[in-house]
FIKOLZA-1660 file (N, C-alpha, C; in steps of 0.1 Angstrom, whole numbers, plus 5000, padded with zeros to 4 digits):
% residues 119
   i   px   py   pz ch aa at
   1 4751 8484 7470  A  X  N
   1 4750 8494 7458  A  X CA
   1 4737 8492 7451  A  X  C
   2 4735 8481 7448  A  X  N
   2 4719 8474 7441  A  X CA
   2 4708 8488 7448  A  X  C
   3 4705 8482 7467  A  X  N
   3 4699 8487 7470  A  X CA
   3 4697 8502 7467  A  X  C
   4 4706 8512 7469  A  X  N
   4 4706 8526 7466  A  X CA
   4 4703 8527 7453  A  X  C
   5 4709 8522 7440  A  X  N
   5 4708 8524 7428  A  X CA
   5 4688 8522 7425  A  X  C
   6 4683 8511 7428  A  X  N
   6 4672 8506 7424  A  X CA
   6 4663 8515 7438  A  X  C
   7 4658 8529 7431  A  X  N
   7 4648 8535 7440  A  X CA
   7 4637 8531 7436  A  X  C
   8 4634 8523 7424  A  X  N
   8 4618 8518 7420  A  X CA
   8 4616 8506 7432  A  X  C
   9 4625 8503 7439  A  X  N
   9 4622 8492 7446  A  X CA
   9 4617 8472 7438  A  X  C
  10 4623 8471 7431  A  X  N
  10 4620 8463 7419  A  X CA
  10 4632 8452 7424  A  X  C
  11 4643 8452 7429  A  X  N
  11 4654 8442 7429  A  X CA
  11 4648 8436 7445  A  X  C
  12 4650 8425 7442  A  X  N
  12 4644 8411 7455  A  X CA
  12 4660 8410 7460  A  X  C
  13 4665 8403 7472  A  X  N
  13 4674 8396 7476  A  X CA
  13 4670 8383 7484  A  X  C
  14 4678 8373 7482  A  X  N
  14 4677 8360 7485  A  X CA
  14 4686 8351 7485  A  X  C
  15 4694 8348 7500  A  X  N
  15 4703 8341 7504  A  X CA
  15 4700 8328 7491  A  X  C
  16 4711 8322 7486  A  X  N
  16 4713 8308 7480  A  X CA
  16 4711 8298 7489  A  X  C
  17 4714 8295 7500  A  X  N
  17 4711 8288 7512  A  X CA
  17 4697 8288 7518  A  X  C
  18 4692 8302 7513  A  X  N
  18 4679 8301 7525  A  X CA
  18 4669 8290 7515  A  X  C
  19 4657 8290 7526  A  X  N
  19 4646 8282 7517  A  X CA
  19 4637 8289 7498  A  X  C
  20 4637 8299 7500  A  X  N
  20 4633 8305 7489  A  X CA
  20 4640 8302 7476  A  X  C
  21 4654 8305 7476  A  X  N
  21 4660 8303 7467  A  X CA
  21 4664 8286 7465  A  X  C
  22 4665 8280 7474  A  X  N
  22 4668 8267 7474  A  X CA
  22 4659 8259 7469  A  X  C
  23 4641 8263 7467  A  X  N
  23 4629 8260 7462  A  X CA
  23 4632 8265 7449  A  X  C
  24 4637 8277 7448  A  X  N
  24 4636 8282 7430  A  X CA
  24 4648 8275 7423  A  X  C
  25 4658 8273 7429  A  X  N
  25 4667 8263 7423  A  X CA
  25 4666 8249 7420  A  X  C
  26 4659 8241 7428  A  X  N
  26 4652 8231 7427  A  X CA
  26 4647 8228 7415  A  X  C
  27 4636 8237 7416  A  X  N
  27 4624 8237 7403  A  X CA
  27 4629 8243 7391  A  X  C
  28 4640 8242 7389  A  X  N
  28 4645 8251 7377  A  X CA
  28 4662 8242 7370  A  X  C
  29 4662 8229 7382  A  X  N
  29 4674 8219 7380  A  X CA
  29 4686 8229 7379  A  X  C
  30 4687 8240 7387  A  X  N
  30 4698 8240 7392  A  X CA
  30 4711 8240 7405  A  X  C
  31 4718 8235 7404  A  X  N
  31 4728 8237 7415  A  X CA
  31 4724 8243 7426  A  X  C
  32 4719 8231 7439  A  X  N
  32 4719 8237 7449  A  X CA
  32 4731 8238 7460  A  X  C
  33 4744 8236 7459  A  X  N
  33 4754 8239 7463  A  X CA
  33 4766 8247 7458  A  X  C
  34 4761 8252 7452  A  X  N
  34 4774 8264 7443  A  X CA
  34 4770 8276 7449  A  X  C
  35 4775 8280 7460  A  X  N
  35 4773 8294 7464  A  X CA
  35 4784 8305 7461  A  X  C
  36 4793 8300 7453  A  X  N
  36 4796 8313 7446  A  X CA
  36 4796 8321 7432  A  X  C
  37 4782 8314 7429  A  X  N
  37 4774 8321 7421  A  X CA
  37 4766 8333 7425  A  X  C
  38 4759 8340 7414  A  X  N
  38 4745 8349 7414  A  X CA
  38 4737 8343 7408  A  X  C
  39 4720 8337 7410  A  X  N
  39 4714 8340 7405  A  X CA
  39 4706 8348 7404  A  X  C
  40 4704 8355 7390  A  X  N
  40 4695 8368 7389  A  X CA
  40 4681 8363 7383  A  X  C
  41 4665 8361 7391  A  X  N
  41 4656 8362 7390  A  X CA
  41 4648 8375 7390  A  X  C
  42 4643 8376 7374  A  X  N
  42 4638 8390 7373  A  X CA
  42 4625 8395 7376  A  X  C
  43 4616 8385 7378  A  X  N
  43 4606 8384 7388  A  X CA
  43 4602 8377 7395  A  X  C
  44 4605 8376 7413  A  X  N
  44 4602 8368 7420  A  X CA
  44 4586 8363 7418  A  X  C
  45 4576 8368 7417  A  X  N
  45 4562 8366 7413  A  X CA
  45 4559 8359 7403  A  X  C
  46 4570 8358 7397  A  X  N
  46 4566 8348 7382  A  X CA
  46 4578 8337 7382  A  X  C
  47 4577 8330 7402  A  X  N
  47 4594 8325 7403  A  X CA
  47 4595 8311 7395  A  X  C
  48 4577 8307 7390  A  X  N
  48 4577 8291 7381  A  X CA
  48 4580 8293 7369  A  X  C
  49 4581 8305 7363  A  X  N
  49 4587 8304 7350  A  X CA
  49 4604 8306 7352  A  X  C
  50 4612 8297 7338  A  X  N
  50 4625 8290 7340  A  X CA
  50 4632 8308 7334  A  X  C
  51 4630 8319 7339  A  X  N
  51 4639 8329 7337  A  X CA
  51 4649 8331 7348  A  X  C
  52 4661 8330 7346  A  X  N
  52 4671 8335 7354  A  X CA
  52 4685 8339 7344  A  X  C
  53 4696 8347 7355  A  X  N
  53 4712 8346 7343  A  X CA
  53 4719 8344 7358  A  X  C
  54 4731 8337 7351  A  X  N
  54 4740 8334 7361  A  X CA
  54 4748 8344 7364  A  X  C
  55 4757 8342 7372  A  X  N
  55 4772 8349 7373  A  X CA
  55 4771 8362 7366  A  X  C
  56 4778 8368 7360  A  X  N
  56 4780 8379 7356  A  X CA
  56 4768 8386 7346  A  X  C
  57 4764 8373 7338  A  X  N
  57 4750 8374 7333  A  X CA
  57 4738 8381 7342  A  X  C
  58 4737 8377 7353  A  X  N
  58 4728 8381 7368  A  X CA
  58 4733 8393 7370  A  X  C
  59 4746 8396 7373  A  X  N
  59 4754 8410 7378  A  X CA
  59 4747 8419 7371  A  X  C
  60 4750 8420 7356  A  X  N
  60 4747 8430 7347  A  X CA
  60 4729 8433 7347  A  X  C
  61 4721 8417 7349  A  X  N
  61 4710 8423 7347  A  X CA
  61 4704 8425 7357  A  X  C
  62 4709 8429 7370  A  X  N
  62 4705 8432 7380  A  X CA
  62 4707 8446 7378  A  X  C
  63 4717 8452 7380  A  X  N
  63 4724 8465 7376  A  X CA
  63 4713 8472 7366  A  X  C
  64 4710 8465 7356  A  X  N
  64 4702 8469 7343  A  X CA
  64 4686 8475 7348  A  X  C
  65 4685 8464 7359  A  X  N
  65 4672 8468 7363  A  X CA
  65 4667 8479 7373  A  X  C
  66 4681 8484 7375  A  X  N
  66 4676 8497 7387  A  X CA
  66 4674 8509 7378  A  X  C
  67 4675 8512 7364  A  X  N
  67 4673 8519 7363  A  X CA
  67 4687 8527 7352  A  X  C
  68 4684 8545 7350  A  X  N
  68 4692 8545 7339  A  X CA
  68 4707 8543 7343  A  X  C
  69 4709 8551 7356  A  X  N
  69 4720 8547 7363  A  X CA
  69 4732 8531 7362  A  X  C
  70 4721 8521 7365  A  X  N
  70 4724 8510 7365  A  X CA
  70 4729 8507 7351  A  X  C
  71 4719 8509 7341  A  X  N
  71 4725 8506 7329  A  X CA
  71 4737 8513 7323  A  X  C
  72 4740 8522 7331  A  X  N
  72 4749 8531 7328  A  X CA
  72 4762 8523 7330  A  X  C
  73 4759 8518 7345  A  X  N
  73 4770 8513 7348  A  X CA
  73 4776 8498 7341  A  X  C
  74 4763 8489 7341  A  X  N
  74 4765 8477 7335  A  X CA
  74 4773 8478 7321  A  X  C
  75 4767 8492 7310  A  X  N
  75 4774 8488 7299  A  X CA
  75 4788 8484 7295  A  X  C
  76 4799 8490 7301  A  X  N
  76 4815 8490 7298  A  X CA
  76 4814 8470 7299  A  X  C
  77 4805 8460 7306  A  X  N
  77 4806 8453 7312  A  X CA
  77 4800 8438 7302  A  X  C
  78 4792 8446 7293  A  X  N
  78 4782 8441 7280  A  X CA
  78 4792 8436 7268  A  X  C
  79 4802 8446 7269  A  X  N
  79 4811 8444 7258  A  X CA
  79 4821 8436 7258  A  X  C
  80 4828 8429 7272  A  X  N
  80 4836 8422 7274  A  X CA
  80 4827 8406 7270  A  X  C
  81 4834 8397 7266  A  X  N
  81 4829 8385 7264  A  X CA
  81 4824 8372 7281  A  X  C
  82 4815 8370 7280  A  X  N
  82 4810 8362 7295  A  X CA
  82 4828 8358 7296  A  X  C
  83 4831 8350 7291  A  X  N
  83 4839 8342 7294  A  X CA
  83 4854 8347 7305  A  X  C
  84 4857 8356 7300  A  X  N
  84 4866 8369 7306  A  X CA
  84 4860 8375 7320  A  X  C
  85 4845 8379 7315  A  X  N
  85 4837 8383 7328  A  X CA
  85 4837 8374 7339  A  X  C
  86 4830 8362 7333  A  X  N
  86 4831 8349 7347  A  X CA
  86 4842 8343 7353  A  X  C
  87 4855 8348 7344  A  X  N
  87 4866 8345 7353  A  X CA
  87 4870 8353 7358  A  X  C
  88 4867 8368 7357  A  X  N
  88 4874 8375 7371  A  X CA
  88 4860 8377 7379  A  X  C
  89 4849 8367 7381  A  X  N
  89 4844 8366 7391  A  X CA
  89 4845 8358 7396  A  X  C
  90 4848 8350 7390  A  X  N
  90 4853 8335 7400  A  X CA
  90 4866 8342 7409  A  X  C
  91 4877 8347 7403  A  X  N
  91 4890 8350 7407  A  X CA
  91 4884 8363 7421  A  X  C
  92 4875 8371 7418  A  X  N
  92 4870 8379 7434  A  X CA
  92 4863 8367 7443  A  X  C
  93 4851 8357 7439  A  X  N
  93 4846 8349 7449  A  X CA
  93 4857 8342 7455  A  X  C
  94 4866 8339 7447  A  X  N
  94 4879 8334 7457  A  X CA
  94 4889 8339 7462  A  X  C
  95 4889 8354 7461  A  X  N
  95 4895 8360 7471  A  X CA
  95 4889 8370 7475  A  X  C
  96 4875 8374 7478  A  X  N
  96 4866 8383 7481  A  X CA
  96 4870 8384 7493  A  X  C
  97 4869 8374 7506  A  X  N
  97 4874 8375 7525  A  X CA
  97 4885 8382 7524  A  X  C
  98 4897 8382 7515  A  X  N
  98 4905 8389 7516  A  X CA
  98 4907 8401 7511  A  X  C
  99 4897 8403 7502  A  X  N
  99 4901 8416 7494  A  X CA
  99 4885 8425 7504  A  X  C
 100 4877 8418 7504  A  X  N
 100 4866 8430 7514  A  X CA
 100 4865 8424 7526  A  X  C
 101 4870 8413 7532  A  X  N
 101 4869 8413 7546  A  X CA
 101 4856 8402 7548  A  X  C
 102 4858 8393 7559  A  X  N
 102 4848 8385 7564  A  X CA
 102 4833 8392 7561  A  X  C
 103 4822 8389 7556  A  X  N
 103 4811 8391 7557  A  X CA
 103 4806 8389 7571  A  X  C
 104 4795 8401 7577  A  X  N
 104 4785 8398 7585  A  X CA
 104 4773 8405 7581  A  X  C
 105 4765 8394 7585  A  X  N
 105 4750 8404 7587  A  X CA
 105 4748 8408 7594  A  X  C
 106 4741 8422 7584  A  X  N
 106 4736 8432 7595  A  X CA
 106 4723 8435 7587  A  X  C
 107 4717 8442 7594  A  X  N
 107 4704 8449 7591  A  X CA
 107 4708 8460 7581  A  X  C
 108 4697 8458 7571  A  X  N
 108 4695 8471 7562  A  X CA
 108 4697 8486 7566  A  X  C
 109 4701 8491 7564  A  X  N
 109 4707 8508 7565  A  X CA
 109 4692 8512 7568  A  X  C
 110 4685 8512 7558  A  X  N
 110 4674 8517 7557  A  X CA
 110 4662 8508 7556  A  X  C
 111 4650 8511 7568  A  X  N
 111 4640 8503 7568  A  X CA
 111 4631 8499 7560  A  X  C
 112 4626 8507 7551  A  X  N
 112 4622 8501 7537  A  X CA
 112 4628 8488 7530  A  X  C
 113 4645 8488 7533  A  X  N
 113 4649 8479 7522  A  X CA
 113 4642 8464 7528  A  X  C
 114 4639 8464 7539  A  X  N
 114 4638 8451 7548  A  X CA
 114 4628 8445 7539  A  X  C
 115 4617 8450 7530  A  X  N
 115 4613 8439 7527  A  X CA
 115 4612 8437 7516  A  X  C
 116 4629 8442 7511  A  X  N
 116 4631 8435 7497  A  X CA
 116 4642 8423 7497  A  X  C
 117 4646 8418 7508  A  X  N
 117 4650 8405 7513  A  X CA
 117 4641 8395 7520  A  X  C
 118 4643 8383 7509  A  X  N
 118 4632 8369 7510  A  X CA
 118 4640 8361 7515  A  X  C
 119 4631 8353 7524  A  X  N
 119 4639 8340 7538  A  X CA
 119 4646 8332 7524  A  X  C
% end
């Protein structure tokens, strides 16, 4: 959804596992084994400075950043309290396989997006 929403081409992706993010987590003391988090880095280019939001904090300002659309969507999402928010995302990361099905990778829909995913 990110991808289609964000036509400025501005939102990065990056496995938590891969080496990129596992370097920016590092250098920023956080958790390199909680993968069912988000971290949202709002510019990969500026990845030494300590800006990031977690969990739902990440969701919304990802959302926020594609555009008016995005913000459109995030708001109903601004007004609920983190705390409410981060537990019904914990409650989907733990039952996400069941409710959308085993993840696989696949290749981007569209060849442009390819290189807004970092190793």
């Amino acid at each position: 959804m990110l991808l289609r929403l964000d036509r400025r081409g501005l939102v990065r992706f990056a496995p938590l596992q891969g080496p990129t993010a596992q370097g920016y987590l590092r250098a920023h003391g956080l958790p390199t084994e909680d993968f069912e988090s988000l971290v949202w880095v709002p510019d990969w280019a500026r990845r030494e400075q300590p800006e990031f939001a977690l969990r739902t904090d990440g969701a919304l300002a990802a959302l926020r950043a594609t555009g008016w659309i995005g913000r459109v969507l995030a708001a109903p999402g601004i007004i609920l309290p983190r705390s409410w928010r981060d537990a019904a995302y914990r409650g989907v990361a733990r039952w996400r396989y069941r409710i959308f099905g085993e993840w696989r990778s696949q290749a981007p829909v569209k060849r442009e997006w390819e290189a807004r995913f970092l190793a």
